[in-house]
N, CA, C and O atoms as a Tinker XYZ file with bonds, in Angstrom:
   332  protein
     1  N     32.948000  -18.491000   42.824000    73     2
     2  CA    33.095000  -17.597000   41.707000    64     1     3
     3  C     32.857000  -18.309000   40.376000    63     2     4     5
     4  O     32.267000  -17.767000   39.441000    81     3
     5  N     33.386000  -19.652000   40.337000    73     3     6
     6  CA    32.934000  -20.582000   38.962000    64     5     7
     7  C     31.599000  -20.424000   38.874000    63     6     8     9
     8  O     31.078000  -20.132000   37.798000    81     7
     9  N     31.080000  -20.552000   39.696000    73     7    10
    10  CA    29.402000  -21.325000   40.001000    64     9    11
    11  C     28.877000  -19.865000   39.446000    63    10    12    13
    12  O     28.577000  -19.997000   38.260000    81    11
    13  N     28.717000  -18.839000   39.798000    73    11    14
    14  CA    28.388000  -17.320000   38.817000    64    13    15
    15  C     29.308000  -17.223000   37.326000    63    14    16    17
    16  O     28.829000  -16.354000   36.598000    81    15
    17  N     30.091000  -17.676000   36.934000    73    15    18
    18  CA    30.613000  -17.637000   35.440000    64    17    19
    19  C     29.913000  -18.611000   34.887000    63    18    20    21
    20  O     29.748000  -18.430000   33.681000    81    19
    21  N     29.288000  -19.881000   35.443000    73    19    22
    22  CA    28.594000  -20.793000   34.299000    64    21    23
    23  C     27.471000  -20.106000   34.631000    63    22    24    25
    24  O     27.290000  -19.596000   33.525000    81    23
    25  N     26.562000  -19.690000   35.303000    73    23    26
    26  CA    25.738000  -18.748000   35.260000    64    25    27
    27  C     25.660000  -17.961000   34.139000    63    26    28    29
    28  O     25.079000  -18.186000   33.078000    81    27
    29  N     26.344000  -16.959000   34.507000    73    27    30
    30  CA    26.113000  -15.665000   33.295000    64    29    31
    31  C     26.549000  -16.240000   31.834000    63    30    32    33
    32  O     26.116000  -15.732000   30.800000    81    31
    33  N     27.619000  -17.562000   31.845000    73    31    34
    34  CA    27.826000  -18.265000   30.663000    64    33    35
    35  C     26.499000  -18.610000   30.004000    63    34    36    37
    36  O     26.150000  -18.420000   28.839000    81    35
    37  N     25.863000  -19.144000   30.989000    73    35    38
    38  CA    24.469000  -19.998000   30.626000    64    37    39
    39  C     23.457000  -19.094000   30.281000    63    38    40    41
    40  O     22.745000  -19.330000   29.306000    81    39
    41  N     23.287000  -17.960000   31.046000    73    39    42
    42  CA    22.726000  -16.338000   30.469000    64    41    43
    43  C     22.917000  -16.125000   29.197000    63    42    44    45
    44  O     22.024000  -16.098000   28.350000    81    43
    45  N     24.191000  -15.952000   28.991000    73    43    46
    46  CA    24.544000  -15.451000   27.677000    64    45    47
    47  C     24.125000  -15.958000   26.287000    63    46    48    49
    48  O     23.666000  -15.575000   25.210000    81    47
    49  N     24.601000  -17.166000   27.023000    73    47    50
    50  CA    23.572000  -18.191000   25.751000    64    49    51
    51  C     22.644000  -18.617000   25.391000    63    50    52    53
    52  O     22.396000  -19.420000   24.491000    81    51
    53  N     21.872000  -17.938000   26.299000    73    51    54
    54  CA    20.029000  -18.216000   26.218000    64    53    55
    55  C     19.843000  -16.650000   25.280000    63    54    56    57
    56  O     19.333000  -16.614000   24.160000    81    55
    57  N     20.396000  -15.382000   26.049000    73    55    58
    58  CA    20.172000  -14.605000   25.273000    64    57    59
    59  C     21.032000  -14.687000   23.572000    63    58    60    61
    60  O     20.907000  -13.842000   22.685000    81    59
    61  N     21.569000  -15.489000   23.532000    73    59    62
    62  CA    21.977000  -15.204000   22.243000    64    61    63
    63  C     21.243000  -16.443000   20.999000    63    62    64    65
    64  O     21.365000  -16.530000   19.777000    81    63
    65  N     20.394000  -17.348000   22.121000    73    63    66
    66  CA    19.743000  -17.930000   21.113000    64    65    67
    67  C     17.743000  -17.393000   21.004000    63    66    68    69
    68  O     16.762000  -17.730000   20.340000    81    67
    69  N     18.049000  -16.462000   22.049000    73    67    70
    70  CA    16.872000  -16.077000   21.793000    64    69    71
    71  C     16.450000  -14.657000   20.787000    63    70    72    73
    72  O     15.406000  -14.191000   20.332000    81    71
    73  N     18.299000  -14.205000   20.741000    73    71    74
    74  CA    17.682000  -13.028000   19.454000    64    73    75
    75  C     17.889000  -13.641000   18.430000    63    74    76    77
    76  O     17.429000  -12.993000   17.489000    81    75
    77  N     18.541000  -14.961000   17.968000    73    75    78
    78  CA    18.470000  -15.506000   17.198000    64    77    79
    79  C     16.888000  -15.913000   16.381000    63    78    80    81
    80  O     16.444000  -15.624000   15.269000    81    79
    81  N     16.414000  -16.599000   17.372000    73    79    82
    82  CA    15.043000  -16.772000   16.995000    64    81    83
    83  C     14.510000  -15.216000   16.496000    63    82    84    85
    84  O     14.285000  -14.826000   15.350000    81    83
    85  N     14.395000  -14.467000   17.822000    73    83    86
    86  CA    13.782000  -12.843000   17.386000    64    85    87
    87  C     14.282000  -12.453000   15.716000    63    86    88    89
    88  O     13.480000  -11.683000   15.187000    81    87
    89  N     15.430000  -12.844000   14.841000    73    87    90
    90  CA    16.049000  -12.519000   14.441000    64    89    91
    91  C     15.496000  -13.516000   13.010000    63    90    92    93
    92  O     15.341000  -13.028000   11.891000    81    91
    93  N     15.371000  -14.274000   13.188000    73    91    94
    94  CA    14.708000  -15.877000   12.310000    64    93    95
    95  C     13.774000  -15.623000   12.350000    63    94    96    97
    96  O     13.534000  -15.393000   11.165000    81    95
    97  N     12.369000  -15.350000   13.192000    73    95    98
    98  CA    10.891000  -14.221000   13.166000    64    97    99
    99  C     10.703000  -13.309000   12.448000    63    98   100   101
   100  O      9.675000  -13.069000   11.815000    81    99
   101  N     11.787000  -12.649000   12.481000    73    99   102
   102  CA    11.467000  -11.318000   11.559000    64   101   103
   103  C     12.012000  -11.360000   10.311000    63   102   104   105
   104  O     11.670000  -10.760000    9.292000    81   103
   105  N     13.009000  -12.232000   10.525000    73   103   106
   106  CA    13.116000  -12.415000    8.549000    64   105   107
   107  C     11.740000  -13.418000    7.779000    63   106   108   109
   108  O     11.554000  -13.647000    6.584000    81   107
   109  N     11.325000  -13.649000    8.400000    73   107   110
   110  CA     9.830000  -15.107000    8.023000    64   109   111
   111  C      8.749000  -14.035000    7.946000    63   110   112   113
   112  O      8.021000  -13.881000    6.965000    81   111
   113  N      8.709000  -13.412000    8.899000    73   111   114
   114  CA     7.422000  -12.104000    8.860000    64   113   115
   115  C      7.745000  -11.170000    7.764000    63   114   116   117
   116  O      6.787000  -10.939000    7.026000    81   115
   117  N      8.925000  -10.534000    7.451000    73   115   118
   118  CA     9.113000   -9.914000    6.628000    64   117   119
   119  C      8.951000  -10.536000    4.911000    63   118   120   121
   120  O      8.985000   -9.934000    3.838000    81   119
   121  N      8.808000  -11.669000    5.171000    73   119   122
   122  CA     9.250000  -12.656000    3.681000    64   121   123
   123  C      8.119000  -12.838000    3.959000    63   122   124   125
   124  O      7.639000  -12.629000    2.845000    81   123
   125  N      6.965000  -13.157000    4.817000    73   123   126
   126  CA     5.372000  -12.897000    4.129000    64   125   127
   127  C      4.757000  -11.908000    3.779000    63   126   128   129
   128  O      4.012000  -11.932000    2.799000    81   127
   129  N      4.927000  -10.962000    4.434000    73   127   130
   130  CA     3.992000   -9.767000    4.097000    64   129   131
   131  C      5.047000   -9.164000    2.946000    63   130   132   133
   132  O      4.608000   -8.062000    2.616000    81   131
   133  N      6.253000   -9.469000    2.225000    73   131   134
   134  CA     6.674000   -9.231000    1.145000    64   133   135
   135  C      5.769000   -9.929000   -0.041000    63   134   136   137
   136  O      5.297000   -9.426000   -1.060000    81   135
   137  N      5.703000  -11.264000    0.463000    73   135   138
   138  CA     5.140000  -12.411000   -0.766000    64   137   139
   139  C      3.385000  -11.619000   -0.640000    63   138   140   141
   140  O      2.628000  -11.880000   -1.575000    81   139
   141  N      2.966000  -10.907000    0.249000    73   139   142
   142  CA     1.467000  -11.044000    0.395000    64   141   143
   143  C      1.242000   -9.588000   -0.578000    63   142   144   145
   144  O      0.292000   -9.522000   -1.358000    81   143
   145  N      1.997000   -8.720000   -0.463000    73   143   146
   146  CA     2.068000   -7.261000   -0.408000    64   145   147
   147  C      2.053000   -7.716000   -2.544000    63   146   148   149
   148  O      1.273000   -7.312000   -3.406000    81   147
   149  N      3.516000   -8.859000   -2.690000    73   147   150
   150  CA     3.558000   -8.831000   -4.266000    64   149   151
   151  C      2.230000   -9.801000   -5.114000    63   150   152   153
   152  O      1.947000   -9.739000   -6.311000    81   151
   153  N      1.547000  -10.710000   -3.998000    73   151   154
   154  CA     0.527000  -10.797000   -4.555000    64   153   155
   155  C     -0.778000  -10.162000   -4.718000    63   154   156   157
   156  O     -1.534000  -10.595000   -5.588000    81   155
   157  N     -1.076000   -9.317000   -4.078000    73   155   158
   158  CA    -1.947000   -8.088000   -3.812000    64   157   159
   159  C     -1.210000   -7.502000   -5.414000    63   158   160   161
   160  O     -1.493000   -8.113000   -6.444000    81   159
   161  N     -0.574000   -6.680000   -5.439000    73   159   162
   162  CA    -0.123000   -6.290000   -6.617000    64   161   163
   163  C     -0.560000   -6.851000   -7.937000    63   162   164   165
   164  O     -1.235000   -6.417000   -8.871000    81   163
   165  N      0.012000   -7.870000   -7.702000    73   163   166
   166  CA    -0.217000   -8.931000   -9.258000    64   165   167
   167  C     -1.941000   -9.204000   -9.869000    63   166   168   169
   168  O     -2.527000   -9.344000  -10.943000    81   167
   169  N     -2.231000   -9.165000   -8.432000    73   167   170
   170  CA    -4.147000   -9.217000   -8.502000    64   169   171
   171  C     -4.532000   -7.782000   -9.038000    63   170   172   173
   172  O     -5.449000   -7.669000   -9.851000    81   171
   173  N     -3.924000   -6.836000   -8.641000    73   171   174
   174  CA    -4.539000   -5.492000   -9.137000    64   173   175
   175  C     -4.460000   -5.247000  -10.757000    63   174   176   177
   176  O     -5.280000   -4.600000  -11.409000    81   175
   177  N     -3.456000   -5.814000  -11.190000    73   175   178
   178  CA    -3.268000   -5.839000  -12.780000    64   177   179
   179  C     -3.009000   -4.814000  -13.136000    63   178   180   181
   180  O     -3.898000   -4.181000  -13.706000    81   179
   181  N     -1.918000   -4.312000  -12.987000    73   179   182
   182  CA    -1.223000   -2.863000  -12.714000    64   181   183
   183  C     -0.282000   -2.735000  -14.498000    63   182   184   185
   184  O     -0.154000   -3.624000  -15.341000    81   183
   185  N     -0.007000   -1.937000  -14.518000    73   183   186
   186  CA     1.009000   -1.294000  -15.685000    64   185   187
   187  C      2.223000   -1.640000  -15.171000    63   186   188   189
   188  O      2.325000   -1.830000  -13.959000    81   187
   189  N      3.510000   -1.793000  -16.171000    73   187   190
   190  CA     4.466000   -1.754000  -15.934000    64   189   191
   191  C      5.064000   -0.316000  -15.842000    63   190   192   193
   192  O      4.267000    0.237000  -16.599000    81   191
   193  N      5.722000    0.456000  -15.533000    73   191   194
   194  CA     6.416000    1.820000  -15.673000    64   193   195
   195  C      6.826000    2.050000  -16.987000    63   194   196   197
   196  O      6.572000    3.060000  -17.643000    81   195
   197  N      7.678000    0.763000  -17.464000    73   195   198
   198  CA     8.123000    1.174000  -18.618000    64   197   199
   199  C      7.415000    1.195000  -19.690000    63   198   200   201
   200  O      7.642000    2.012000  -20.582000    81   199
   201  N      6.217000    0.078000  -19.779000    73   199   202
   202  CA     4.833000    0.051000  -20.699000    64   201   203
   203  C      4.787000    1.594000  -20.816000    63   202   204   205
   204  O      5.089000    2.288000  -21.786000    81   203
   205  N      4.281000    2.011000  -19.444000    73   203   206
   206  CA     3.198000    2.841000  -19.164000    64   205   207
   207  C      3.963000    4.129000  -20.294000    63   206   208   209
   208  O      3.320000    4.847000  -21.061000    81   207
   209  N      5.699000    4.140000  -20.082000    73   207   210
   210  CA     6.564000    5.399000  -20.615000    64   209   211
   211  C      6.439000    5.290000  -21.913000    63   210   212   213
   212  O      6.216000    6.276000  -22.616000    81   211
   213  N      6.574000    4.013000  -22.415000    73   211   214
   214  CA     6.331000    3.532000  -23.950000    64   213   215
   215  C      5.220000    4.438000  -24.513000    63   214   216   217
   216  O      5.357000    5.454000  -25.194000    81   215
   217  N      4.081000    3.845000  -24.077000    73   215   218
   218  CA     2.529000    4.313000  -24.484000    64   217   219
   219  C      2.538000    5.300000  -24.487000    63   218   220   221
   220  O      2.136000    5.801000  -25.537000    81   219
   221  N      3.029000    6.377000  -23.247000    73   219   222
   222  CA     3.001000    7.629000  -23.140000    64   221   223
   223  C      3.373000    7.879000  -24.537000    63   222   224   225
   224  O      2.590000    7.793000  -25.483000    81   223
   225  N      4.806000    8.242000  -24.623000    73   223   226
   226  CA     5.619000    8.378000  -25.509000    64   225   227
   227  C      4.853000    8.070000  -27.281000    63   226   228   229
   228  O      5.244000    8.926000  -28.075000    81   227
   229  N      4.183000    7.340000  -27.713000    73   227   230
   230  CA     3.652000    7.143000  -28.593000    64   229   231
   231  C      2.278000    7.734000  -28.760000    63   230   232   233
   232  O      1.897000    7.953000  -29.910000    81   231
   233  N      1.566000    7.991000  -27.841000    73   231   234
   234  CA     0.693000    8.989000  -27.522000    64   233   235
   235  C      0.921000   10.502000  -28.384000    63   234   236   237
   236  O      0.330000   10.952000  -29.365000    81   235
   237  N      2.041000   11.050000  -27.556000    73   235   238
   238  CA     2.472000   12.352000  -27.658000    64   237   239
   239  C      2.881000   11.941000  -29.440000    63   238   240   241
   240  O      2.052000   12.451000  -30.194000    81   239
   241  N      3.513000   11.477000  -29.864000    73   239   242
   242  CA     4.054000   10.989000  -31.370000    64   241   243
   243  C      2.571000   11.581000  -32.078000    63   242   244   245
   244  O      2.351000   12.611000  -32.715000    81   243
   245  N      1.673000   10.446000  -31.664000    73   243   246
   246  CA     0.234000   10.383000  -32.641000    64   245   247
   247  C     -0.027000   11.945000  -32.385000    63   246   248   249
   248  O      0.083000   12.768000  -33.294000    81   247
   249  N     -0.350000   12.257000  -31.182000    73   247   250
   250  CA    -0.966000   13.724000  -31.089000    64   249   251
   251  C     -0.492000   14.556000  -32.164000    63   250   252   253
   252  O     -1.222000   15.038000  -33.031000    81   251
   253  N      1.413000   14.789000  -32.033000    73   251   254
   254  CA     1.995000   15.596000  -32.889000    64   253   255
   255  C      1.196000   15.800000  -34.159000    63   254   256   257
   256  O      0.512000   16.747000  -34.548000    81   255
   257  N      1.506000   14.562000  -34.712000    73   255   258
   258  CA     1.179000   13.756000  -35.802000    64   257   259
   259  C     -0.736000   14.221000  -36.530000    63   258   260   261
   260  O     -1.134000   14.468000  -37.668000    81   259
   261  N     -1.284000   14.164000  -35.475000    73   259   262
   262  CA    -2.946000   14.421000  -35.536000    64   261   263
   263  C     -3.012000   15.925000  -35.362000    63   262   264   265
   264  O     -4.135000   16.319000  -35.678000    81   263
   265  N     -2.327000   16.766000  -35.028000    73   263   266
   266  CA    -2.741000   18.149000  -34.959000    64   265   267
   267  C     -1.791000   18.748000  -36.444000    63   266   268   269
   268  O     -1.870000   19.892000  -36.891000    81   267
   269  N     -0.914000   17.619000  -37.009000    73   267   270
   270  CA    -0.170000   18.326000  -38.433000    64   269   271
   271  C     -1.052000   18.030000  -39.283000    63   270   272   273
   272  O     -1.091000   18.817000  -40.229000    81   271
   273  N     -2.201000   16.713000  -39.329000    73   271   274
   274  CA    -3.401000   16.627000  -40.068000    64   273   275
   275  C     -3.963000   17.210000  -40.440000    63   274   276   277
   276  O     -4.327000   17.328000  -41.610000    81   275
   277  N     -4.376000   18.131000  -38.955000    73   275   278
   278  CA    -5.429000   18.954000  -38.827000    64   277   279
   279  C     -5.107000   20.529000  -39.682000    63   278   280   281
   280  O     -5.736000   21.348000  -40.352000    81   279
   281  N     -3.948000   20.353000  -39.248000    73   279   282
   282  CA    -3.437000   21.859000  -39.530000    64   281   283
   283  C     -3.346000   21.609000  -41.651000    63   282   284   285
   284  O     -3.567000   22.461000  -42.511000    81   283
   285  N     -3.092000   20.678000  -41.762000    73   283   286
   286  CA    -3.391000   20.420000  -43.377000    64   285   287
   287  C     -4.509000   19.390000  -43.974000    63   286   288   289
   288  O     -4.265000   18.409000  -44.676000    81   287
   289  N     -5.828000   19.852000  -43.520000    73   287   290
   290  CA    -7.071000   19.371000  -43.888000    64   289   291
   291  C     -7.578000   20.904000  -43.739000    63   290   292   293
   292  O     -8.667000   21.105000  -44.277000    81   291
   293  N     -6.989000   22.001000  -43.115000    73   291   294
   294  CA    -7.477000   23.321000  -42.623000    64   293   295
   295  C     -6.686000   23.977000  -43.688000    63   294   296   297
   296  O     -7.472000   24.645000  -44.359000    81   295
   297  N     -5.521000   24.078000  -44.125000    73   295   298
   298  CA    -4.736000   24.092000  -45.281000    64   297   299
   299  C     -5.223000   24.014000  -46.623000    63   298   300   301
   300  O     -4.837000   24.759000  -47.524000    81   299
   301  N     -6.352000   22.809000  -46.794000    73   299   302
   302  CA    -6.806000   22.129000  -47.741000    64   301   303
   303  C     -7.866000   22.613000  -47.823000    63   302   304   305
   304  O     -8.165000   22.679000  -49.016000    81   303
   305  N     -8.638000   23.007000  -47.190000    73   303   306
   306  CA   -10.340000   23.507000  -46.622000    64   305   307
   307  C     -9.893000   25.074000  -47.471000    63   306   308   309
   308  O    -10.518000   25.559000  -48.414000    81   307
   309  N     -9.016000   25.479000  -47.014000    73   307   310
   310  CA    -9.109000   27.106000  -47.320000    64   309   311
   311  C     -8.543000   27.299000  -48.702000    63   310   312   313
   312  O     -8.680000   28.367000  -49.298000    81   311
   313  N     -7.639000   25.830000  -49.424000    73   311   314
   314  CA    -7.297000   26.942000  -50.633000    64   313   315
   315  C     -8.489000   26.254000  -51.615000    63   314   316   317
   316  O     -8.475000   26.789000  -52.724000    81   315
   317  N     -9.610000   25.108000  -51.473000    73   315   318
   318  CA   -10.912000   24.961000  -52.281000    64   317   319
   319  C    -11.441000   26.312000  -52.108000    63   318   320   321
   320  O    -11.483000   26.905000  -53.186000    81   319
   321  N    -11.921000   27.099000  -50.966000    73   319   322
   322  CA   -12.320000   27.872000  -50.507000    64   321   323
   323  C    -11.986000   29.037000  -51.574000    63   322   324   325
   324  O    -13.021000   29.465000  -52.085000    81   323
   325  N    -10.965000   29.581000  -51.981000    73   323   326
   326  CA   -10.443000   30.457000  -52.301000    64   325   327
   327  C    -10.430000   30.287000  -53.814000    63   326   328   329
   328  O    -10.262000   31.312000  -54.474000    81   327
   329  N    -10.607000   28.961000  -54.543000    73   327   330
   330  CA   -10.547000   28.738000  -55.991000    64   329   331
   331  C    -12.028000   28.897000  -55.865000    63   330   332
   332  O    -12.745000   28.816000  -56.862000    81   331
């Protein structure tokens, strides 16, 4: 009965150093194709989000801004017009 307990002892511990490894594999695989995935990225030369909200945001400002121009150069157009 000993002779089957160091057995399955000796089992046990093969399987527990072998999900270990399985376990040490997949954190190494995962930590490359993380590092590969963020250099792919960095090569594309991408926007930041918050840039991108900034710019937006100042965009819409100027537009405002360029159609109150417009609306008083059209203002300006019509009362020469009228003298």
């Amino acid at each position: 009965m000993s002779q089957n307990n160091k057995v399955f002892d000796g089992l046990g511990r093969v399987m527990n150093e072998a999900a270990g490894v399985a376990d040490g594999l997949r954190r190494e695989v995962e930590t490359a194709v993380k590092s590969q995935g963020q250099r792919i990225v960095a090569d594309m030369d991408l926007v930041k989000r918050a840039d991108f909200d900034a710019l937006r945001e100042l965009v819409q400002v100027q537009s405002e801004e360029i159609d109150q121009l417009r609306k008083d150069i059209d203002a300006l157009k019509s009362t020469r017009k009228a003298k």
